[in-house]
C-alpha positions in Angstrom: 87.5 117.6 80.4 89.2 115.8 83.8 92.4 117.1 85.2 93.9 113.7 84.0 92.8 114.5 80.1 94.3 117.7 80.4 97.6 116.5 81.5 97.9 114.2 79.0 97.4 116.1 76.2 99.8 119.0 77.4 102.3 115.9 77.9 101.7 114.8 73.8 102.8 118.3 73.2 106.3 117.6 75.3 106.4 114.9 74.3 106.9 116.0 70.4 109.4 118.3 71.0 111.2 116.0 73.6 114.0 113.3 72.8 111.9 110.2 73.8 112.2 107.0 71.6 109.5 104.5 70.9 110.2 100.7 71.8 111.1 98.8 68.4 109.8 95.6 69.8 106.2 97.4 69.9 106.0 98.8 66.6 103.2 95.7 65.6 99.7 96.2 65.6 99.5 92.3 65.9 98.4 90.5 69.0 100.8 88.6 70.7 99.7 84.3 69.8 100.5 84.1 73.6 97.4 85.7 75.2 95.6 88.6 76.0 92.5 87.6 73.8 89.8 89.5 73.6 86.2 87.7 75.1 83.9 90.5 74.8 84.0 94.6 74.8 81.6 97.0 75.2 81.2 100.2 74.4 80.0 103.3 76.4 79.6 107.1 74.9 83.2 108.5 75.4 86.8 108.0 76.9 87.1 105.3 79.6 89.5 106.1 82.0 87.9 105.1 85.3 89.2 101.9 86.6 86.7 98.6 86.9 85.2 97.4 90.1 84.4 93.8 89.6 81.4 92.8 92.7 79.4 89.6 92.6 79.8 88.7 89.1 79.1 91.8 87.9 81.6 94.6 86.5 81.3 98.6 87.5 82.9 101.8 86.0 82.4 105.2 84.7 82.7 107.2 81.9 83.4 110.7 80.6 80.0 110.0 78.7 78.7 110.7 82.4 77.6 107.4 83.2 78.0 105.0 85.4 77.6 101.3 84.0 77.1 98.2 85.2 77.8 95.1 83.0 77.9 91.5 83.4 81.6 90.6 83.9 80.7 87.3 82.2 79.5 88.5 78.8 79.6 91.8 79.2 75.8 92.8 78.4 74.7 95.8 80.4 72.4 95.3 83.2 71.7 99.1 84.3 73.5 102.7 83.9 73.3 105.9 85.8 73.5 109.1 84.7 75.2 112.0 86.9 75.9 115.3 85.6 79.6 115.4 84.4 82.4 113.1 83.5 82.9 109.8 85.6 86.7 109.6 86.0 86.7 108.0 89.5 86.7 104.3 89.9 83.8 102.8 91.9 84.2 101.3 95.1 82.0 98.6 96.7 80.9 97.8 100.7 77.8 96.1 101.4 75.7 96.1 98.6 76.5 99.7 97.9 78.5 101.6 94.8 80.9 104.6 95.6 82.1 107.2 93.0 82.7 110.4 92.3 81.6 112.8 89.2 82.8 115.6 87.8 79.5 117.5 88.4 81.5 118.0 92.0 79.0 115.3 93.7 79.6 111.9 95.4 77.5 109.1 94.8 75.9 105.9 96.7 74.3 103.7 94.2 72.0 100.2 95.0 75.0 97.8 93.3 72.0 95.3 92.7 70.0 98.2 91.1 71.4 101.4 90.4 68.9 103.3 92.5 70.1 106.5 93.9 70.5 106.0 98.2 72.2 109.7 98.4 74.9 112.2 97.1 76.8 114.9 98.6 78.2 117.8 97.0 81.7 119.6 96.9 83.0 122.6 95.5 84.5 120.8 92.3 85.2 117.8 90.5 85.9 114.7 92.6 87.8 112.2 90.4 89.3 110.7 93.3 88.1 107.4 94.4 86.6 106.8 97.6 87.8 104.2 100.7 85.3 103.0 102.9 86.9 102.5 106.4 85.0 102.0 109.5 81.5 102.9 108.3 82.9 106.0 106.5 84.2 107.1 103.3 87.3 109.2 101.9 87.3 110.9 99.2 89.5 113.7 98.1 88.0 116.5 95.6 89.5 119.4 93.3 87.9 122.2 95.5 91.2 121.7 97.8 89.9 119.1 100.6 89.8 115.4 102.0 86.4 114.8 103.3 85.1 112.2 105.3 81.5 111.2 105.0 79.2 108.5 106.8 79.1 105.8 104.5 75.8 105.3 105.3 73.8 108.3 104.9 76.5 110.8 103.5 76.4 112.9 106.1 79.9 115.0 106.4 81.5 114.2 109.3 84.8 116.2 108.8 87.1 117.4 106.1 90.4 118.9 105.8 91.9 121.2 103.6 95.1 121.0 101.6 96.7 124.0 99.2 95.0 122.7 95.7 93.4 119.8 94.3 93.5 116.0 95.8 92.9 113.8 92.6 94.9 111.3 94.9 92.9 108.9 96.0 93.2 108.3 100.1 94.9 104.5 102.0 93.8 104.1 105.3 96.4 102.0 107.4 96.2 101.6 111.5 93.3 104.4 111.5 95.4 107.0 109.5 94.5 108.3 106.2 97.3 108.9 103.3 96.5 111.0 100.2 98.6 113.2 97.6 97.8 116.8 96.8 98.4 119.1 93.7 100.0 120.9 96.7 103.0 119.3 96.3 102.7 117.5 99.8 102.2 113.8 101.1 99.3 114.0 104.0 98.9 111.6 106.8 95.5 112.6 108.5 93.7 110.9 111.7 91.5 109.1 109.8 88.7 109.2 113.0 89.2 113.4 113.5 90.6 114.6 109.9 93.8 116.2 112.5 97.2 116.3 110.4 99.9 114.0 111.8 102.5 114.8 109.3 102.8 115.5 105.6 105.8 115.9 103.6 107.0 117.8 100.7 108.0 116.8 97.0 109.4 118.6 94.6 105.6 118.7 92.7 102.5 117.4 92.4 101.2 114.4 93.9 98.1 112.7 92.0 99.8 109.0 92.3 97.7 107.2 95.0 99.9 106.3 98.0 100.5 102.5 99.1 101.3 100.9 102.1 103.6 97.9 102.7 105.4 96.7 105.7 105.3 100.1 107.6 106.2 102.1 104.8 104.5 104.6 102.1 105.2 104.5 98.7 104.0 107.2 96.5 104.9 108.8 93.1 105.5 112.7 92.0 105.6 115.0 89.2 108.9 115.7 90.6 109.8 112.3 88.7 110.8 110.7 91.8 109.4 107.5 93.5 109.5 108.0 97.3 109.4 105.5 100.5 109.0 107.0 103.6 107.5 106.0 107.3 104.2 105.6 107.3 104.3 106.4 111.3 106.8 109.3 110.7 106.7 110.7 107.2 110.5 110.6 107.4 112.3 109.8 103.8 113.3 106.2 103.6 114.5 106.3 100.1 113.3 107.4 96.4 114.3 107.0 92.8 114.5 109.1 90.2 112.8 108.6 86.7 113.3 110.4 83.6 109.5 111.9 83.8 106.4 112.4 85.9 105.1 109.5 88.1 101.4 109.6 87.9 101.0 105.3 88.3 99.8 104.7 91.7 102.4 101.8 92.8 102.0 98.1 93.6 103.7 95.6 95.7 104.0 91.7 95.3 106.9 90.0 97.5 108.8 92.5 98.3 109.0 94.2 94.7 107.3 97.6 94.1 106.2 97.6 90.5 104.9 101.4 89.0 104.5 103.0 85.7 106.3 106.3 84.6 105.6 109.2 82.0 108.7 108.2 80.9 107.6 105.2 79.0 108.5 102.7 81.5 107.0 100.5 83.6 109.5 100.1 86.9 110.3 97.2 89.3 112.2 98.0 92.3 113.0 96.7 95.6 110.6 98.0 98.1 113.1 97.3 100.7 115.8 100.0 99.1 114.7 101.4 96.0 117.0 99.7 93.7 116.2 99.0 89.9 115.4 95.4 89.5 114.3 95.7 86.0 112.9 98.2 83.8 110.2 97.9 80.5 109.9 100.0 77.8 106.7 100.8 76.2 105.6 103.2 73.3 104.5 106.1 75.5 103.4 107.6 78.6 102.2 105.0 81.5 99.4 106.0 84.0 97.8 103.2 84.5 98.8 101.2 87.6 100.2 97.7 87.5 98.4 94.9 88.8 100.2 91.4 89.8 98.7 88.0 89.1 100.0 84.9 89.2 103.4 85.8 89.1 102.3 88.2 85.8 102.1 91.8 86.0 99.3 93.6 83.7 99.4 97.3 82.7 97.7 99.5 80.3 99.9 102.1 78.3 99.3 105.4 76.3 101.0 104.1 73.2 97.3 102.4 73.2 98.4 98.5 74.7 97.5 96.4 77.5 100.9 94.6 78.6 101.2 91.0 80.4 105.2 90.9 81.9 106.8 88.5 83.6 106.6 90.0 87.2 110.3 88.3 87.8 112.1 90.0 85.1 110.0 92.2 83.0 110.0 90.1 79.8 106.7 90.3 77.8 104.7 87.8 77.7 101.8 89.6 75.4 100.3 92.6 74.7 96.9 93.8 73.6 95.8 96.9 71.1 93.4 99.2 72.0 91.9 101.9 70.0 93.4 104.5 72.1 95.6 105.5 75.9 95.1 103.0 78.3 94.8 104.8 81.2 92.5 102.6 83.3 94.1 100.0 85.8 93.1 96.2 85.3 91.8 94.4 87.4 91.9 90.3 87.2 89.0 88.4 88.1 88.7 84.8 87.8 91.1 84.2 85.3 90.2 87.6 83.4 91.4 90.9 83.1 89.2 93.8 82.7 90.0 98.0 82.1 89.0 101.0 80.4 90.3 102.2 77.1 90.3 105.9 76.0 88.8 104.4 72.6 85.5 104.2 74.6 85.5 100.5 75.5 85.5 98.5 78.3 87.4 95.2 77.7 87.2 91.5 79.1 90.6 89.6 77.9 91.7 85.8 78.5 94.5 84.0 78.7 
């Protein structure tokens, strides 16, 4: 079972015994008339919380089933899967033909995208359900046995890695040849990204799995802490953070100068990226991990209370909402007019407007 599992079902069990109310306005099982209708869903062999890759018309993600899948993003019908030897919590990544991911048999793989072929793997010391960045020919990837590593992208041979104090479910930015990641270690890392040499990191008050982003100079990031931090991306000097009512495990976005994350708290936030302040706040049923995505002047977000949400990205009013079977951890992704992402009920789904 991933890290990410875990921690949610030790949060249920807060959860019960913790004062949090459930949004009266979601109590439906009824689609919103609006949107958010379904065109197709398919079904792998357990939870789906890796996040879809969408590459020349075709859609890629893994599953705690231990595959990797490749469907059609047009109709969904499956075109080839790959088996690896543990749960596929990562989200693929795509560069030149060729599929990125990590398994929770402790390898990375390099997939044909076309075909699904093996080209290589490399092996750490534990589960990687980070996601890799390609950068320059090489890739990123952080693992649970403590360390960043930095691999040719080509052959996946190691070319550096760097240690931190635990696990780096974070997965790394690269911005002006530096790297960025979170660790379990409480700290924010900025690495060379060419030599794997620390140039600063910075300490929160817990862990970091949220996924930094970079905007205008400035990293934003989200702890267990229940803060929301901004500091220098060339310093690592605070800038300004917000505090939440829970964990922040939501890996942040940014459209127009808005920062828009989801919170353990039931929320889903947007603040100004400039100083932090509250612009407007939603309340869902439950937990939210899955990270926003901004389309069209809509933001989309999955939630554990089991909903994908559509929200006005200018004030946070609903627009529609989707039922899964189960959490919604998985980020969507929106592809010509489409959104796609993981459900823990073991689908992936393909929604319209």
């Amino acid at each position: 079972m991933s890290i990410k599992r875990k921690i949610a079902l030790s949060l249920l069990l807060i959860v019960i015994f913790n004062v949090y109310t459930f949004s009266s306005d979601d109590t439906s099982s009824m689609n919103n008339p609006k949107g958010g209708e379904l065109i197709w869903r398919y079904e792998t062999g357990d939870v789906v919380g890796s996040s879809p890759t969408i590459y020349n018309g075709r859609l890629y993600v893994g599953s705690e089933d231990t595959y990797i899948y490749c469907l059609s993003a047009e109709s969904g019908e499956p075109i080839w899967r790959y088996k690896t030897g543990g749960s596929v919590d990562s989200s693929p990544t795509i560069d030149n033909g060729r599929l990125y991911v990590g398994s929770n048999d402790n390898y990375i793989y390099c997939l044909s995208a076309d075909s699904g072929d093996l080209i290589w793997r490399y092996k750490t010391g534990n589960y990687v359900g980070s996601s890799p960045t390609i950068y320059n020919g090489r890739l990123y990837v952080g693992s649970e046995d403590n360390y960043i590593y930095c691999l040719s992208e080509n052959s996946g041979e190691p070319i550096w890695r760097y240690e931190t104090g635990a696990s780096v479910e974070s997965s790394p930015t690269i911005y002006n040849g530096r790297l960025y990641v979170g660790s379990f270690d409480n700290y924010i890392y900025c690495l060379s990204a060419e030599s794997g040499e620390l140039i600063w990191r910075y300490e929160t008050g817990n862990v970091v799995y949220s996924s930094p982003t970079i905007y205008n100079g400035r990293l934003y990031v989200g702890s267990f802490d229940n803060y929301i931090y901004c500091l220098s991306a060339e310093s690592g000097e605070p800038i300004w953070r917000y505090k939440t009512r829970h964990w922040v495990v939501s890996s942040s976005t940014i459209d127009n100068g808005r920062l828009y994350v989801g919170g353990f708290d039931c929320y889903i936030y947007c603040l100004s990226a400039d100083s932090g302040d509250l612009i407007w706040r939603y309340e869902t049923g439950f937990s939210v991990e899955s990270s926003p995505t901004i389309y069209n002047g809509r933001l989309y977000v999955g939630s554990d209370d089991t909903y994908i949400y559509c929200l006005s990205a200018d004030n946070g009013t609903r627009i529609w909402k989707y039922k899964t079977g189960d959490s919604v951890e998985s980020s969507p992704i929106i592809d010509n007019g489409r959104l796609y992402v993981g459900s823990y009920d073991k689908h992936i789904y393909c929604l319209g407007e």
